[in-house]
VEXGUDREN-380054 format. One record per residue (C-alpha): residue number from 0; x, y, z. Coordinates in Angstrom, 1 decimal, decimal comma. Example, Ala and Ser with C-alpha at 12.3 -4.5 7.8 and 13.67 -1.06 7.14 Angstrom:
<nodes>
[0; [12,3; -4,5; 7,8]],
[1; [13,7; -1,1; 7,1]],
</nodes>
This chain:
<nodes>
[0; [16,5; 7,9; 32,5]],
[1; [17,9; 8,3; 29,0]],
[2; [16,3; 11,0; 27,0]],
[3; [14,2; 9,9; 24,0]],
[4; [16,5; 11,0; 21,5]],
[5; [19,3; 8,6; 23,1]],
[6; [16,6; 5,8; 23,4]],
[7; [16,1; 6,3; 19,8]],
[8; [19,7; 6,1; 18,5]],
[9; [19,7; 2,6; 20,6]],
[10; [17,1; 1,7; 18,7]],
[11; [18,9; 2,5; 15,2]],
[12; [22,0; 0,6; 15,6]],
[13; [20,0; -2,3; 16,7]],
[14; [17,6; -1,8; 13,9]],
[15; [19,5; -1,0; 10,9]],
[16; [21,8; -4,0; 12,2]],
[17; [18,8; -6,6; 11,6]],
[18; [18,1; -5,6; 8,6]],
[19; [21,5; -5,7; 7,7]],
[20; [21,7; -9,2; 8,5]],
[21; [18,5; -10,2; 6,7]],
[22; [19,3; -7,9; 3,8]],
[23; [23,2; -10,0; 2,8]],
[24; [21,7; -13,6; 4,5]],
[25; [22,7; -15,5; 1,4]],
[26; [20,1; -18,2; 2,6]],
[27; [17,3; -15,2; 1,4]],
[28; [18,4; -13,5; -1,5]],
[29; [15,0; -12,3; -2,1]],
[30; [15,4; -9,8; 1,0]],
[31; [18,1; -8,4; -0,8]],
[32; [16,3; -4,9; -1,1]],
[33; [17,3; -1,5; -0,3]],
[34; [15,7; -0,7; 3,4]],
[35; [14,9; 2,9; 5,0]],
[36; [12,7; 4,7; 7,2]],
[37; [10,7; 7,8; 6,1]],
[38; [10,4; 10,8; 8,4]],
[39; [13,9; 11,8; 10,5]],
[40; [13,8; 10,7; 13,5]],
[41; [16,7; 13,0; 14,7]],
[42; [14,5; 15,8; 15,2]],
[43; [12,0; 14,3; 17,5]],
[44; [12,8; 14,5; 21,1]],
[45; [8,9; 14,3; 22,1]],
[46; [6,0; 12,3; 22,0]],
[47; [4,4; 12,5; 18,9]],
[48; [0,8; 14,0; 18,4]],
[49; [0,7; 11,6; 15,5]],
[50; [2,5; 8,6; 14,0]],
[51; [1,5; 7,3; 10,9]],
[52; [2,3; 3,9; 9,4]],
[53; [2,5; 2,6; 6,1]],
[54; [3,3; -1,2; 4,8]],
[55; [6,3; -0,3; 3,4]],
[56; [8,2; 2,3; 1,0]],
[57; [7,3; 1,9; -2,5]],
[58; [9,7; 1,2; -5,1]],
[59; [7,9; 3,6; -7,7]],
[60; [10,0; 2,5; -10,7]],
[61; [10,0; -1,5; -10,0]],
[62; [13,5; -1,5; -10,3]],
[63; [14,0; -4,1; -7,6]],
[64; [16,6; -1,7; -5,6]],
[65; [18,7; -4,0; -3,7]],
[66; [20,3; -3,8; -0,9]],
[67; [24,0; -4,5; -2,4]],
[68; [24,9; -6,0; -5,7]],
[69; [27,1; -7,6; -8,3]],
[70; [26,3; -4,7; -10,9]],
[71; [27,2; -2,0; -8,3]],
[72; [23,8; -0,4; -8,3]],
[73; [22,6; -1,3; -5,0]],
[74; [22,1; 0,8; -1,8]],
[75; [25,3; 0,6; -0,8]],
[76; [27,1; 1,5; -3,6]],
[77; [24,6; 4,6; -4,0]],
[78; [27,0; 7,7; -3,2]],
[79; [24,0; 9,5; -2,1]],
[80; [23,6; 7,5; 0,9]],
[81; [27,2; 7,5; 1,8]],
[82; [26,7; 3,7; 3,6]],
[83; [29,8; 2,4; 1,8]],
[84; [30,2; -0,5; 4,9]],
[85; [26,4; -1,0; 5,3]],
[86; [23,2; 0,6; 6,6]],
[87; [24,0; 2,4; 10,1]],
[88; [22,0; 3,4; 12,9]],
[89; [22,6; 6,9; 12,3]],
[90; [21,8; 7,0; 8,6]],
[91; [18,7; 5,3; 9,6]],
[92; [17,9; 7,7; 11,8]],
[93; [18,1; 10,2; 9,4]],
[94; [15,2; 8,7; 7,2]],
[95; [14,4; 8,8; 3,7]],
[96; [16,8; 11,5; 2,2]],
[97; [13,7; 12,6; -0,1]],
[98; [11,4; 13,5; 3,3]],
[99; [12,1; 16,8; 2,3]],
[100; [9,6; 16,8; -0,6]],
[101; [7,2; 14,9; 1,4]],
[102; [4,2; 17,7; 0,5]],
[103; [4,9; 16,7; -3,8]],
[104; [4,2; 13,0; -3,0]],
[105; [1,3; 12,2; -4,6]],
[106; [0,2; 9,4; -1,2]],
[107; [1,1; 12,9; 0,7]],
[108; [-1,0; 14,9; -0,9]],
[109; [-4,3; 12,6; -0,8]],
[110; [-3,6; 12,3; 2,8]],
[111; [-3,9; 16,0; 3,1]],
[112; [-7,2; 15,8; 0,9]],
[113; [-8,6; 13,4; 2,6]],
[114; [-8,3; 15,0; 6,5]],
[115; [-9,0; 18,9; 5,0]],
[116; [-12,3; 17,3; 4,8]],
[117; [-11,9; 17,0; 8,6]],
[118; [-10,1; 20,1; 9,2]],
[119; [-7,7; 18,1; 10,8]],
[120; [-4,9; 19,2; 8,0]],
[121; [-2,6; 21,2; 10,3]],
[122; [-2,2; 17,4; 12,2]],
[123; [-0,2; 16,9; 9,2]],
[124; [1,9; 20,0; 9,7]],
[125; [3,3; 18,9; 13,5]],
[126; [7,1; 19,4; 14,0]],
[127; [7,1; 16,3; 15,8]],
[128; [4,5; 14,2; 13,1]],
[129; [6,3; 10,7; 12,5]],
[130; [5,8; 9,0; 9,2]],
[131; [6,9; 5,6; 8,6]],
[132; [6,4; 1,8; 7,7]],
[133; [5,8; -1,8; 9,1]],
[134; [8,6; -3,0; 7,1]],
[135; [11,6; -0,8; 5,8]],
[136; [12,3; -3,0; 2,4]],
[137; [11,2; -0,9; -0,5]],
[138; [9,5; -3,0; -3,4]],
[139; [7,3; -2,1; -6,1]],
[140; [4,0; -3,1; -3,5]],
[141; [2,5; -5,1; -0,4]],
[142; [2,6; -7,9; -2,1]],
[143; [6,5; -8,1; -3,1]],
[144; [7,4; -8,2; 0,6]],
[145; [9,2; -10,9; 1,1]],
[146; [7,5; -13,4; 3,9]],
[147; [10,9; -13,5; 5,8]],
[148; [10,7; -9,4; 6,2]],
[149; [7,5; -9,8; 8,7]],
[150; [10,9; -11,2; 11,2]],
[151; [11,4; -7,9; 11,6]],
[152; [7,8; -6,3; 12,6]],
[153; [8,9; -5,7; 16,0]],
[154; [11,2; -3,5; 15,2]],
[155; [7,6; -1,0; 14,7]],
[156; [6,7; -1,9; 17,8]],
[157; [10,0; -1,1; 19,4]],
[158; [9,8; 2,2; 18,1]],
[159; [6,0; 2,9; 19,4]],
[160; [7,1; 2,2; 23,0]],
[161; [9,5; 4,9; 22,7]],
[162; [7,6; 7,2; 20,9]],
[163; [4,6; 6,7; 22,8]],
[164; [2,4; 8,8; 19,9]],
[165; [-0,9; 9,7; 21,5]],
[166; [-2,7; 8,4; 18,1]],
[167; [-1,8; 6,0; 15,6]],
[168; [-3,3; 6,2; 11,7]],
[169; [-2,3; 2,8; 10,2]],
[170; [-2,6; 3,0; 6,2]],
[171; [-4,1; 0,5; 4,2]],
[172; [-5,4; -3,5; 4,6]],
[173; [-2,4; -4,9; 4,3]],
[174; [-0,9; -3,0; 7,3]],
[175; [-3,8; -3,4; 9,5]],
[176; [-4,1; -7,0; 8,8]],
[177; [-0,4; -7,2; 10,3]],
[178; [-1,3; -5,0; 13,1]],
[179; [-4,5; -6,6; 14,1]],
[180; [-2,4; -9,7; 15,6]],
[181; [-1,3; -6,8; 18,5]],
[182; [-4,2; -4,7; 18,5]],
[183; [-8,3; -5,8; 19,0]],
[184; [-9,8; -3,2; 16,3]],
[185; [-13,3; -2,5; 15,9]],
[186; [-15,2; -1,9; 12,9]],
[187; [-16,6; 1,3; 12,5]],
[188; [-17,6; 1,6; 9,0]],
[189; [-17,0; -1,7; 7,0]],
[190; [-14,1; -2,1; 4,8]],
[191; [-13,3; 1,7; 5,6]],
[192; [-12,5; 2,7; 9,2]],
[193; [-11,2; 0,5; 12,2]],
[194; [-10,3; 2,2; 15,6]],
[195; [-8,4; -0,1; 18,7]],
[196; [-5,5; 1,2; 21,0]],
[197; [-2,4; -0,4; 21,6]],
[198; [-1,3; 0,5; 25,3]],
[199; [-2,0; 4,6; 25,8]],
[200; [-2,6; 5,0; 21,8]],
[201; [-5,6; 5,6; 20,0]],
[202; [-5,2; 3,6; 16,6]],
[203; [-6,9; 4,1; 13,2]],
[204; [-7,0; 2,2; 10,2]],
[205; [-8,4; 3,6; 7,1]],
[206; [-7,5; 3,0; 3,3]],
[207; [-4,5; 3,3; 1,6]],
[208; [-3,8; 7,1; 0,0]],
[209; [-2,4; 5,8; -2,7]],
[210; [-5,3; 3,2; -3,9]],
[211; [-6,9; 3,9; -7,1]],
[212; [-10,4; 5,5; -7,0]],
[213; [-10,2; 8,2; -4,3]],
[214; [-14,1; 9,6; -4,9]],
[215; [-14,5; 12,9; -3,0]],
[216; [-17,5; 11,2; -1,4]],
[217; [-14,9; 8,4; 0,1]],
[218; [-12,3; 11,6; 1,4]],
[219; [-15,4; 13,9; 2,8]],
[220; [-16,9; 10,1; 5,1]],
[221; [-13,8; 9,2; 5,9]],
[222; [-12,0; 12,9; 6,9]],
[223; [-15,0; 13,9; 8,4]],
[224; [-14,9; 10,7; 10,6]],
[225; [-11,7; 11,3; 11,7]],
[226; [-11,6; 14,9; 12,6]],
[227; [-14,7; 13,7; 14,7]],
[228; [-12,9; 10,8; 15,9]],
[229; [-9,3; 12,6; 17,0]],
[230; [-11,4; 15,4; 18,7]],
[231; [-13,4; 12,8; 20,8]],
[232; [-13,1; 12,8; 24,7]],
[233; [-14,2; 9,3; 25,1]],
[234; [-12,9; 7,3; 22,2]],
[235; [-14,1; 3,7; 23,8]],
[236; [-18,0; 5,1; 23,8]],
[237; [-18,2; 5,8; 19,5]],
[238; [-18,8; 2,8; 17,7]],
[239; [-20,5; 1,9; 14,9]],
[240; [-23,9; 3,0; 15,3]],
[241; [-22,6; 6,2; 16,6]],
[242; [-20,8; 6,8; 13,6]],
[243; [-23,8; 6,1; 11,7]],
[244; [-25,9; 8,6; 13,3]],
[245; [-23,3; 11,0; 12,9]],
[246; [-22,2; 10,7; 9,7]],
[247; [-25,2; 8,3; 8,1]],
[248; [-25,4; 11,3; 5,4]],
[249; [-21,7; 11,0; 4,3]],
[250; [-21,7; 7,0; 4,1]],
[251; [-24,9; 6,8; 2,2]],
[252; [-23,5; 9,4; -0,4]],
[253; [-20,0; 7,5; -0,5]],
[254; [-22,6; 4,1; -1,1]],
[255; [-24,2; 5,5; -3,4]],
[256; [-20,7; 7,0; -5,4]],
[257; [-20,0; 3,2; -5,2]],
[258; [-23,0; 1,9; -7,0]],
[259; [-22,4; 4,8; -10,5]],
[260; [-20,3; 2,9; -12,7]],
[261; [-17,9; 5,5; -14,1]],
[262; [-16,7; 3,4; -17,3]],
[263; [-17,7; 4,7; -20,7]],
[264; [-18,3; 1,3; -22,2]],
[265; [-20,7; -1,3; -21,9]],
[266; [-20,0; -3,9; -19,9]],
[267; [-22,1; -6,7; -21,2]],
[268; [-21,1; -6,2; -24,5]],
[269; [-17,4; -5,9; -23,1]],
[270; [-17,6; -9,6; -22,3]],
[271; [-19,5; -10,8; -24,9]],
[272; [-16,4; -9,6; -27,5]],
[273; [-13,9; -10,4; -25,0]],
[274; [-15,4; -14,4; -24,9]],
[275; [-15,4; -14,3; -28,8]],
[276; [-11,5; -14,3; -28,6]],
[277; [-10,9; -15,7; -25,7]],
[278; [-12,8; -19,1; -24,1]],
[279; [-15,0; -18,0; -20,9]],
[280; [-14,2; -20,4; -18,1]],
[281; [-16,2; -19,1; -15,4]],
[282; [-19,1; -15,8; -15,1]],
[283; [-21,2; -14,5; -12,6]],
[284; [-23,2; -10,9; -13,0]],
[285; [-20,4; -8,8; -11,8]],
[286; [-17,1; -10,7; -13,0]],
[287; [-16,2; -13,4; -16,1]],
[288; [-13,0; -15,2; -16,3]],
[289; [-11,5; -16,3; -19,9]],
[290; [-8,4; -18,7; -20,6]],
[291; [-5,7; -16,1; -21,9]],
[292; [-2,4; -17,3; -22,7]],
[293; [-0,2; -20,1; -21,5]],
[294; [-0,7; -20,6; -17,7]],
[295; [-2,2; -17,0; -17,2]],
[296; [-6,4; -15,8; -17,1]],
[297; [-7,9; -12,9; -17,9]],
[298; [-11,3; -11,3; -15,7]],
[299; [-13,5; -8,5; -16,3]],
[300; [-15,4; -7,6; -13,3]],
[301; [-17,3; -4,0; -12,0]],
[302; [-16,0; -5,0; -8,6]],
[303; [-15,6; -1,2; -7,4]],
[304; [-14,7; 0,6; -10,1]],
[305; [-15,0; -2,2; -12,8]],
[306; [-11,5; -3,5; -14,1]],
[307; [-9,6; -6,2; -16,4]],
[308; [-7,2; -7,7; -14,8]],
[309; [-4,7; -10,8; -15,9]],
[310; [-2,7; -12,8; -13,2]],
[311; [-1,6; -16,6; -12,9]],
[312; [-4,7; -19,3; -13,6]],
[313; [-4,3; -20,8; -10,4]],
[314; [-2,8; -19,4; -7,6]],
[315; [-2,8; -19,4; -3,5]],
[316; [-2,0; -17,2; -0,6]],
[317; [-0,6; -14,2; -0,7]],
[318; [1,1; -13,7; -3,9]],
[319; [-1,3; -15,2; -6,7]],
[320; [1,4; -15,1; -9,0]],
[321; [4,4; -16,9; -7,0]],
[322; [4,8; -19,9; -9,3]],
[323; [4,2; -18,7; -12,4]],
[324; [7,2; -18,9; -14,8]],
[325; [8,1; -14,9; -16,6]],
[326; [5,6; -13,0; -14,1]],
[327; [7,8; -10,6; -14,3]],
[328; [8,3; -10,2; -18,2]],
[329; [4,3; -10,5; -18,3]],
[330; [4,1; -7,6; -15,6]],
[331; [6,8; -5,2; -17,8]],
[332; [5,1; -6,2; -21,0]],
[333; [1,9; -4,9; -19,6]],
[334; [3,1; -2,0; -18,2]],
[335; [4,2; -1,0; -21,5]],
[336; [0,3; -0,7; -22,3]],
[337; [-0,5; 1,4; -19,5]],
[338; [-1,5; -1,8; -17,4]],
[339; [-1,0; -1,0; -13,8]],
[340; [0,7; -3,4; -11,4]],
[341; [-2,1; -4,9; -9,0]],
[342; [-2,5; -7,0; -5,3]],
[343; [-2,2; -10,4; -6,6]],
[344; [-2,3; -9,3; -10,6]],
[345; [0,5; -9,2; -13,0]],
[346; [-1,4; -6,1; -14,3]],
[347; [-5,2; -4,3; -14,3]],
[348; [-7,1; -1,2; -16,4]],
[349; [-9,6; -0,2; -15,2]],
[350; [-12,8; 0,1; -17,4]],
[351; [-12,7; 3,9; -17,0]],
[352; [-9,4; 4,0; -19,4]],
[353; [-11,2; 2,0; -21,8]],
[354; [-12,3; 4,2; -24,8]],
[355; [-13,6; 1,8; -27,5]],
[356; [-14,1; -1,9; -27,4]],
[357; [-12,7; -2,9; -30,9]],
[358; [-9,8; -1,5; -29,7]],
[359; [-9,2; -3,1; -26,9]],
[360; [-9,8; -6,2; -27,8]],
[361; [-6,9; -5,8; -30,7]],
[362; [-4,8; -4,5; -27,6]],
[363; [-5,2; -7,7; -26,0]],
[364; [-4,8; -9,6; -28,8]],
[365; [-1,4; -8,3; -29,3]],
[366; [-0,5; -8,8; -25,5]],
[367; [-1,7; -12,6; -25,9]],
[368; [0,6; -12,7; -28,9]],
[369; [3,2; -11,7; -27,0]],
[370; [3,0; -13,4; -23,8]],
[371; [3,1; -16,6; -26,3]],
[372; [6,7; -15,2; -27,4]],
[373; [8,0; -14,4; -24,1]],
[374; [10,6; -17,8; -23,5]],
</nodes>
């Protein structure tokens, strides 16, 4: 029987080769992106305690890292990856070369946050912990995948049969929604914790570390939860009523956290100067919607922590802003105000960052100007 290390490398060549393929298919240019694992894998000769999986490695700087390129700038031609005839099954082994600095990551160090509220941290600590993705193309978020990377989920799977992790923590919607098609989750606490297995392993799904609005209340339910959960002799007996008895305390204080707007200004008034400038188009008592410029609409909403967001006018499915002409010049343009890239918006700020009103609404006037001059 080959040793797991042995099984792994076989999975590697046969791995980094499909994404190869995908990555220089001329007939998808789009999946021209840079592609890697994140933990190495050359140091793990066991099954894992615990495997976590992300969507995908995040392209922090939204440079649109390709795989290989005209201008020379692409993974290949990086020197520091020394893959001057392509991605190979070693180097992919090997993981993301920054792995090492794994505790400074800022998604890192929330995870740790959040499961110190479990004391369940030292999980974290295990020689043989496995990090890694769903899809190995880094883009700037879930929603930049490209549809034609999902071809290449069962490469994940692959890699759980050999690895065999005794518990699973998948991270953030997006992921789970992939995973759900293979594994029959149930709902613990809604919109917050999921728990299934997926042949011997335990899976858990819980929000992404690196979403916006991480209230201690939110890291206390949900690492508390979890260090109950991983310590659990019978896994298929807790369900969501048992969860509530346990932790009713914790989830009625993260409710709660939920309901205390945190912005400093008002809303109503918000929207009223906002629709002086711009024409309303559609309003309800949490969110209002306002024509902005050319094919592009602008809402204000206290959905969680209250935020204004702009995005195409009309959209559908997964990528709102697929047909709109310069998303990406709107998305840089707003970036340069501090606007943060969003699932399905070109860009959000949340009402908390808002200091004064008047203000604001000459920053989006400016923006509206500007997106008019974008050609």
């Amino acid at each position: 029987m080959k040793t797991m290390q042995e099984q792994l490398r076989q999975w590697a060549d046969k791995t980094a080769d499909a994404y190869h393929r995908l990555a220089t298919d001329p007939n998808h240019p789009e999946c021209n992106l840079a592609f890697y694992t994140q933990s190495d894998l050359t140091k793990i000769d066991d099954c894992p305690e615990l495997l976590i999986i992300g969507i995908n490695p995040a392209d922090h700087y939204k440079t649109g890292y390709t795989y290989s390129g005209d201008d020379g700038k692409g993974q290949i031609e990086n020197a520091n990856w020394r893959i001057p005839n392509g991605m190979t099954g070693e180097k992919l082994l090997q993981g993301n070369p920054d792995d090492h600095n794994r505790q400074d990551w800022p998604i890192w160090k929330n995870l740790v946050s959040v499961f110190r509220y479990g004391s369940i941290e030292k999980t974290l600590l295990h020689k043989d912990l496995v990090y890694t993705n769903l899809i190995f193309f880094a883009t700037a978020d879930a929603s930049k995948i490209p549809l034609k990377a999902y071809a290449l989920e069962f490469c994940i799977y692959e890699l759980i049969e050999i690895l065999r992790p005794k518990k699973i923590l998948c991270l953030g919607r997006p992921c789970k929604e992939k995973m759900q098609k293979q594994i029959p989750f149930r709902e613990l606490i809604s919109n917050e914790l999921y728990i299934g297995k997926l042949q011997d392993s335990v899976v858990y799904a819980m929000p992404h570390p690196s979403k916006r609005n991480w209230w201690n209340e939110e890291k206390d339910m949900i690492g508390s939860c979890l260090g109950y959960l991983f310590n659990a002799e019978n896994i298929d007996s807790v369900t969501a009523e048992v969860i509530r008895d346990k932790f009713g305390d914790k989830i009625e204080a993260w409710r709660n956290r939920q309901s205390t707007p945190t912005y400093k200004v008002d809303f109503e008034e918000l929207c009223e100067e906002i629709g002086k400038r711009f024409e309303p188009f559609k309003k309800d008592p949490k969110t209002s919607r306002y024509d902005f410029a050319k094919d592009t609409a602008l809402t204000v909403t206290k959905t969680g922590d209250g935020y204004v967001g702009i995005r195409a006018k009309r959209g559908a499915g997964k990528d709102w802003n697929s047909s709109l002409e310069n998303r990406d010049k709107y998305a840089r343009l707003l970036d340069d105000y501090g606007w943060k890239t969003g699932n399905q918006w070109l860009g959000i700020k949340q009402l908390k960052y808002i200091e004064s009103i008047e203000k604001f609404i000459e920053e989006l006037s400016t923006i509206n100007k500007q997106f008019d001059q974008v050609g």
